[in-house]
C-alpha positions in Angstrom: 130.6 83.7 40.9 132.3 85.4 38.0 130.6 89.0 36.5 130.1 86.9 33.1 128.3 84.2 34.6 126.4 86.6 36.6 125.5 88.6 33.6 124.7 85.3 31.6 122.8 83.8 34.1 121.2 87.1 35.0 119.8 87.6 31.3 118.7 83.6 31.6 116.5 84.2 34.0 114.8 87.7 33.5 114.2 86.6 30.5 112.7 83.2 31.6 110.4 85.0 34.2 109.3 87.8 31.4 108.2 85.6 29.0 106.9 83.1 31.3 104.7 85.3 32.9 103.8 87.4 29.7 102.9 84.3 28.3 100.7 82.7 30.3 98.9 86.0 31.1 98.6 86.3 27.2 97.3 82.6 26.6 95.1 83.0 29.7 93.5 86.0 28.5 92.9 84.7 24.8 91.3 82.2 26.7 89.1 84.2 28.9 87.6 86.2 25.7 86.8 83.1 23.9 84.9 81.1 27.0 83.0 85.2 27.5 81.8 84.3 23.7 81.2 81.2 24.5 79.2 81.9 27.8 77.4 84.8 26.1 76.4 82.1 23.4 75.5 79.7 26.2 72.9 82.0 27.5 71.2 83.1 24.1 71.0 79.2 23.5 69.2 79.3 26.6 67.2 82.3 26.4 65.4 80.4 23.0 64.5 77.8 25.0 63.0 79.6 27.6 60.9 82.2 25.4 60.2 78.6 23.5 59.3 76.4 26.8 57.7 80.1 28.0 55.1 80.3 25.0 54.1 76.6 25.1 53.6 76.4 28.9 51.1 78.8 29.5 48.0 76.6 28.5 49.6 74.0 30.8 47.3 72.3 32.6 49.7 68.6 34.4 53.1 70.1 34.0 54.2 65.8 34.8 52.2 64.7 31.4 52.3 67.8 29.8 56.4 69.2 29.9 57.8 66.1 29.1 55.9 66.2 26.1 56.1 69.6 25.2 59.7 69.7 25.7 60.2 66.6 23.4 58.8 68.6 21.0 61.3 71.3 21.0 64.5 71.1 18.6 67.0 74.2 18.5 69.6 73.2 16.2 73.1 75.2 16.0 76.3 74.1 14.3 77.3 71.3 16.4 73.5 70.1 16.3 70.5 70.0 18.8 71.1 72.1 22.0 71.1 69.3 25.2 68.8 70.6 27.3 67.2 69.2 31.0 63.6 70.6 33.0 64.0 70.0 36.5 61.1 70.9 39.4 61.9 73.0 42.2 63.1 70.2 44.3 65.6 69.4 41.5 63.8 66.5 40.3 64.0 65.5 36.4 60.9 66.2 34.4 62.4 65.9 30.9 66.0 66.0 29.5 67.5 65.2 26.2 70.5 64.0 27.0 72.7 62.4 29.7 74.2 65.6 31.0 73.4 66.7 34.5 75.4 69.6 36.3 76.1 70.5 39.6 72.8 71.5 42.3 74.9 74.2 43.7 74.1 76.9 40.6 70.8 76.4 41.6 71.1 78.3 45.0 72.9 81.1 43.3 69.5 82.3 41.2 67.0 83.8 42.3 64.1 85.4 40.4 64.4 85.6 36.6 68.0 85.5 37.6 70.6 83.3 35.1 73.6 81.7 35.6 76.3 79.5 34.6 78.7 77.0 35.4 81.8 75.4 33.9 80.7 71.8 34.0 82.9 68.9 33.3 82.0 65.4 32.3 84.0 62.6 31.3 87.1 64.7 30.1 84.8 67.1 28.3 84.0 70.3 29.6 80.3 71.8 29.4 78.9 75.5 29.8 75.8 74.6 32.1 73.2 77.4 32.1 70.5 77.6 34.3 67.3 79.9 34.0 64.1 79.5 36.3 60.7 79.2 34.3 57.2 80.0 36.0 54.2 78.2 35.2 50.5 77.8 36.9 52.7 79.1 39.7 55.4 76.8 39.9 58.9 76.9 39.4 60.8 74.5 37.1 64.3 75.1 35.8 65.8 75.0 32.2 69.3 73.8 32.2 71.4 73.8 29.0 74.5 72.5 27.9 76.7 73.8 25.6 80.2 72.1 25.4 83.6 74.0 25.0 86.5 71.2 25.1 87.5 72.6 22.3 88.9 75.8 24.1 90.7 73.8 27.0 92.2 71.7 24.2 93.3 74.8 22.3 94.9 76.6 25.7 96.7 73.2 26.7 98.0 72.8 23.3 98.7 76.9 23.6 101.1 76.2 26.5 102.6 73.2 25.2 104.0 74.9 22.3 104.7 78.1 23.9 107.0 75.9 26.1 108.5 75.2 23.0 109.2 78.5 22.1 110.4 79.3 25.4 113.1 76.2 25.5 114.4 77.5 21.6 114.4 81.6 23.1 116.5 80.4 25.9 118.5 78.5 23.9 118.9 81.5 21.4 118.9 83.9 24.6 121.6 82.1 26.1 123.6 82.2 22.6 123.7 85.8 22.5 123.7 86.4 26.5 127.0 84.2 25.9 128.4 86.2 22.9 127.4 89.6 24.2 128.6 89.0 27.7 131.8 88.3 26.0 132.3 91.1 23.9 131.5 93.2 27.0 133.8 91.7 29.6 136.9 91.2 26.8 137.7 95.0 27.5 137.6 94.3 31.4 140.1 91.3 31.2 142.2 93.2 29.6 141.8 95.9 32.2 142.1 93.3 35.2 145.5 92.0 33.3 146.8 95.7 33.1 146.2 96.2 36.5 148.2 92.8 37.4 151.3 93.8 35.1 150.8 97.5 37.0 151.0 95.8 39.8 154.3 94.4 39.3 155.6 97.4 37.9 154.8 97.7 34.3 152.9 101.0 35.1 152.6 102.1 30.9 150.2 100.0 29.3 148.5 100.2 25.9 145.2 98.4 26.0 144.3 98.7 22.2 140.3 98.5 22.9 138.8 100.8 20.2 135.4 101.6 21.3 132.9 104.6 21.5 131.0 103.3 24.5 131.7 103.8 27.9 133.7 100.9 28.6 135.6 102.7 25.5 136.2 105.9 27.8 137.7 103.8 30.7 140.1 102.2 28.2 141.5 105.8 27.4 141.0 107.6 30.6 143.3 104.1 32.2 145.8 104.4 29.6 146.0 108.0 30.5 146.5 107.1 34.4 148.8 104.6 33.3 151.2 107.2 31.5 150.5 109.3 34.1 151.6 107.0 37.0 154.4 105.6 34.8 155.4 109.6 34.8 155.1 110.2 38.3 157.3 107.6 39.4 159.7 108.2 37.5 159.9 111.5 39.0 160.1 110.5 42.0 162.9 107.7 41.1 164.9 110.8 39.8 163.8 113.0 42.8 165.4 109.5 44.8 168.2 109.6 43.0 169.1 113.5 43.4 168.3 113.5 47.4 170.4 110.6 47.2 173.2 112.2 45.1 172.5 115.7 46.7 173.0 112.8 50.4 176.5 111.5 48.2 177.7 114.9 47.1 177.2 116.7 50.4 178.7 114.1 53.0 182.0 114.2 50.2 182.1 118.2 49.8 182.1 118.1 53.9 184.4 115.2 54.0 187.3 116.0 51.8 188.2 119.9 52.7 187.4 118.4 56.7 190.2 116.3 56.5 192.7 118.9 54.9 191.9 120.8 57.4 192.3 117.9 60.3 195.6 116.8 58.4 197.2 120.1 58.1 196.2 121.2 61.3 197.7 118.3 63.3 201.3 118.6 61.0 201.5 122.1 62.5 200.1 121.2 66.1 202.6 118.2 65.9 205.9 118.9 64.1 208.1 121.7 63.9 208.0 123.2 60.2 209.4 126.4 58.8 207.3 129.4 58.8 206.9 129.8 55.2 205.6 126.1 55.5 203.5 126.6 58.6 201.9 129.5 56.5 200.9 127.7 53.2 199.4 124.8 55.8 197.3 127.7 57.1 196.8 129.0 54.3 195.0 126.0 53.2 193.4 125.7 56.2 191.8 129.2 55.9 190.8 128.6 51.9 189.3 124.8 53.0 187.5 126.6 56.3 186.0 129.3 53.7 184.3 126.8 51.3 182.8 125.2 54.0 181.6 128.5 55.1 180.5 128.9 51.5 178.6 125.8 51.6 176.6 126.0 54.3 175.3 129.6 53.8 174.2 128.1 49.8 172.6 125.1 51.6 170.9 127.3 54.5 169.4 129.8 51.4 167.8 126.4 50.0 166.5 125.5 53.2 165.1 129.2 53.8 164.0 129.0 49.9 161.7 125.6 50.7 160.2 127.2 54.0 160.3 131.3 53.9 157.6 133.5 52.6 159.1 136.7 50.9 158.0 140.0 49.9 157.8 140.7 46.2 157.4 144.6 45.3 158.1 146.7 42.7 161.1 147.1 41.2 162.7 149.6 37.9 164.7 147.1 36.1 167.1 149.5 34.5 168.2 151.0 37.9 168.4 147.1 39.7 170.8 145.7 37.3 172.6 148.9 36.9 173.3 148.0 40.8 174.4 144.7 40.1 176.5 146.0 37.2 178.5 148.7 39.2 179.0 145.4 42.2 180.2 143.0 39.4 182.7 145.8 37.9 185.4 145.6 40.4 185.7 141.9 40.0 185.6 141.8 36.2 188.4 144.6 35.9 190.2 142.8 38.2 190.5 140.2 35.7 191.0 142.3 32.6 187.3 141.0 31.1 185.3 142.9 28.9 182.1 143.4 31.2 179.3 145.3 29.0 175.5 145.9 29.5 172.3 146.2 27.6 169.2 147.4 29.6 166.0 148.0 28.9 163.6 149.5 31.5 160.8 147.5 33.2 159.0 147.3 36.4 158.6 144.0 38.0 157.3 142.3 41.2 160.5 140.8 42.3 162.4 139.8 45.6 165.4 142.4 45.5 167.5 140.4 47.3 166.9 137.2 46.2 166.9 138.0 42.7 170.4 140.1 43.1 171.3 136.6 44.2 170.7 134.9 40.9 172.3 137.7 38.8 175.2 137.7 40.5 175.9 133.9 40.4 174.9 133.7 37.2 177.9 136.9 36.5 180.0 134.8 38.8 179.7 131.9 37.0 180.6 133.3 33.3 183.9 134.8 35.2 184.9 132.0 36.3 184.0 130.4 32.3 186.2 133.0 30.4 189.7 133.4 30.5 191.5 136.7 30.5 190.2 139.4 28.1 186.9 137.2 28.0 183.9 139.3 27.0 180.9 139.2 29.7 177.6 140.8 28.9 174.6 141.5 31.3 171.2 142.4 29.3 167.5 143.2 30.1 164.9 143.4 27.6 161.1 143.4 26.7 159.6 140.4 24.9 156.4 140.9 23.3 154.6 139.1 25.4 154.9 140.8 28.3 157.9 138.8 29.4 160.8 140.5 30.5 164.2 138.6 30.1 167.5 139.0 31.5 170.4 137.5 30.4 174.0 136.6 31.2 176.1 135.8 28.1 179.9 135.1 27.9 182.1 133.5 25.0 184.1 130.8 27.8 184.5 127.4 27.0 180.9 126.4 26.7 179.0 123.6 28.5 178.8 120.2 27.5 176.0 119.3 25.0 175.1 116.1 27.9 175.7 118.1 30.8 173.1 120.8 30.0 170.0 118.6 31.7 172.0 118.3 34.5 173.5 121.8 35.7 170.8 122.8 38.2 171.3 119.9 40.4 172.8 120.8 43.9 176.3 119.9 44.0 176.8 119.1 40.1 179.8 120.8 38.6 181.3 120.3 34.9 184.8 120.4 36.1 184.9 119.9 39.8 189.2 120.2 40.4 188.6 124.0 38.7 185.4 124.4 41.2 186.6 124.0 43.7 189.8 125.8 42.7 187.9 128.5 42.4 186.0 128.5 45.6 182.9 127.1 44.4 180.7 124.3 45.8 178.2 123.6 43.0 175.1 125.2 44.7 175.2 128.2 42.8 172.8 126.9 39.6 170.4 124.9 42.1 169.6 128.0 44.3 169.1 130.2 41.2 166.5 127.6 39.7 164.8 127.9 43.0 164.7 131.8 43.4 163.8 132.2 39.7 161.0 129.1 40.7 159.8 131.5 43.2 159.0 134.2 41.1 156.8 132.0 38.6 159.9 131.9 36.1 161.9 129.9 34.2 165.6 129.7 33.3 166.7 128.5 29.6 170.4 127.5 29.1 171.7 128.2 25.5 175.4 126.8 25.5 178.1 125.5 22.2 181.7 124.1 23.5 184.4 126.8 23.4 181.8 129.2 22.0 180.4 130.5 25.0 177.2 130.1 27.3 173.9 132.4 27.3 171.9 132.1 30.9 168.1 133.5 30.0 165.9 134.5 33.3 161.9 134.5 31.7 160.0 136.9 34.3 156.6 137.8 33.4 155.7 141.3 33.7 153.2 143.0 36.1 152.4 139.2 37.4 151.5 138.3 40.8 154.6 136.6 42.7 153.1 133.6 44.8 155.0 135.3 47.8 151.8 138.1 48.0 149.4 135.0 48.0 150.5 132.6 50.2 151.3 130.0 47.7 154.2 128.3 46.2 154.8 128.3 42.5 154.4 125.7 40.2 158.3 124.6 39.3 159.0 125.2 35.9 162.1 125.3 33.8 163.2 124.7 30.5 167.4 123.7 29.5 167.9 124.0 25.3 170.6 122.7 23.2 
């Protein structure tokens, strides 16, 4: 059974058995308060013909001539005229009555004494109060019995029930209108759910619902729409972290393939054929540079290995005095290529990884050498934010990145112009094992590039943090690339 027709049918019936039961316990107790009034008027009518029948019977001297006669003599009148009354011996024999009314002999063995009681008599479809009271006289018992009829409250409590049965078929009806109505203004939210969840199911993982309430079922409308962006967001990421094990799978079987067979190629022309030496050189030659950026590319795809699985030791470290390090082991190679190498430091002490982070600094350097031509302009800077932050940067004035290659620049294996990469020794793992060092130390890199106007490389470290290396933990990955 559906929720809605359990709901409906739920509602039909609890309120059924409410007002079912309410009902007749309400009509049944109306009832039992009038036939109390009724009863207590029952015995008064009695007790007046007892203290009447009392008076008159103590000069009795044949109670069989005398009560018939007295009793004949007696008239109570109330409002629906002369109260029927009966005098009956001890055996239960008739000595007088008024009427044709007899109740049951069972009352009878119930008093004792000057003891009442009652009984609700019934006589040809009318129902009687019969009330029964034991008079003494010349020291015999006789019995007063009177009648007072109350059809009139069965009537009222059958007719009571009749059209409270009414009542209950049009509140059911009604009931079950707005059980129907309310059942589905509740459950039109939850179809719309259970049809999200369907088109989630097939894929569609963003969906906007468009229930506007301030109820609960209000709150799970918003709170699934929030798992849905959420889930929409997650797999995407990992579609794109697919795509780049896939590409990093692509990249890496093609940087190993192509220098392997250059090296195969050239190596079998001077195991196989006689060549002249200057020849047999340039083939080794070749050999060597090919053997050297596969030597390249393995140590930069052992440090991300190491990176992912490696806890390090962060300490303290003077800023000014650590780049002026990197600065004096950069110098050589800049002058060697007549470029204008300059730096800008302010002091700072930071929790770093030496080592690591002498890593990042001098790719980034590498990198803007290989960006600039001759008499290119290179400069290495360290400063205080505000905040606490402590940045360095790497800025040169090369040729610039891309504006659509920015987003992509970290990636293992990506290069801009892979013939001049690889010309230069590179393998494309440089910017990817940076972004994981700089990860490390709860940073983030921001890439601030304009075609043939240079590039500016920006490592964010906060100062006097924690590194996650002391804790046991791995950061959060977080990085930011601007236009």
């Amino acid at each position: 059974m559906k929720f809605f027709w359990k709901i409906f049918c739920s509602t039909i019936i609890i309120t059924a058995f409410t007002c079912s039961v309410g009902g007749y316990y309400l009509i049944r107790s109306q009832f039992r308060i009038s036939l109390d009034r009724e009863i207590a008027a029952a015995y008064s009518e009695n007790d007046i013909l007892w203290q009447i029948l009392d008076q008159e019977l103590k000069d009795l001297t044949s109670m069989e001539e005398e009560v018939p006669e007295i009793a004949d003599n007696i008239t109570v009148n109330v409002s629906g005229g002369s109260i029927p009354f009966t005098v009956s011996d001890e055996e239960g024999s008739v000595i007088y009555r008024n009427s044709e009314l007899s109740g049951s002999r069972k009352i009878f063995d119930k008093i004792s004494g000057n003891k009442k009681g009652y009984e609700i008599y019934k006589s040809e479809g009318r129902y009687y109060i019969h009330a029964v009271r034991p008079i003494y006289a010349r020291g015999e018992v006789m019995y007063l019995e009177s009648f007072r009829e109350i059809t009139y409250l069965f009537e009222a409590k059958r007719q009571q029930y009749m059209t409270y049965a009414v009542l209950l078929c049009v509140l059911f009806a009604g009931v079950g209108l707005v059980s129907f109505v309310v059942s589905s203004l509740l459950l039109s939210p939850l179809k719309k759910l259970s049809s999200a969840t369907k088109q989630m199911a097939d894929g569609s993982f963003r969906q906007q619902l468009n229930i506007a309430r301030n109820d609960e079922i209000g709150e799970l409308a918003t709170d699934f729409e929030q798992m849905s962006v959420k889930l929409e967001d997650m797999v995407n990421e990992l579609k794109e972290y697919s795509r780049r094990q896939k590409d990093f799978v692509d990249n890496f079987s093609h940087e190993l393939k192509t220098p392997l067979t250059s090296i195969i190629g050239y190596a079998d022309m001077i195991r196989s054929k006689e060549m002249e030496p200057e020849r047999r050189m340039a083939c080794a030659d070749y050999i060597y540079t090919e053997g050297k950026r596969l030597e390249t590319l393995s140590l930069k795809l052992m440090e991300l290995i190491v990176l992912e699985k490696q806890d390090f030791a962060f300490r303290p470290v003077h800023m000014r005095e650590f780049l002026g390090q990197i600065a004096d082991a950069f110098s050589p190679a800049a002058s060697g290529s007549s470029i204008s190498f300059s730096t800008r430091i302010q002091d700072a002490a930071l929790r770093v990884e030496p080592d690591l982070m002498k890593t990042v600094c001098m790719n980034l350097l590498d990198n803007a050498r290989k960006a600039v031509d001759d008499e290119g302009n290179i400069v290495l800077a360290g400063r205080r934010l505000p905040n606490g932050t402590y940045c360095i940067s790497v800025e040169d004035n090369g040729k610039g990145i891309p504006k659509g290659e920015l987003s992509k620049i970290t990636e293992a294996f990506y290069m801009i112009d892979k013939s001049r990469a690889r010309a230069q020794g590179g393998a494309g793992m440089g910017l990817a094992l940076c972004s994981k060092i700089v990860e490390l130390h709860r940073g983030r890199m921001k890439f601030t590039s304009r075609e043939g106007r240079g590039t500016r490389v920006s490592v964010y470290l906060r100062s006097g943090s924690k590194p996650p290396g002391d804790a046991g933990e791995r950061p959060t990955i977080k990085s930011q690339v601007d236009n």
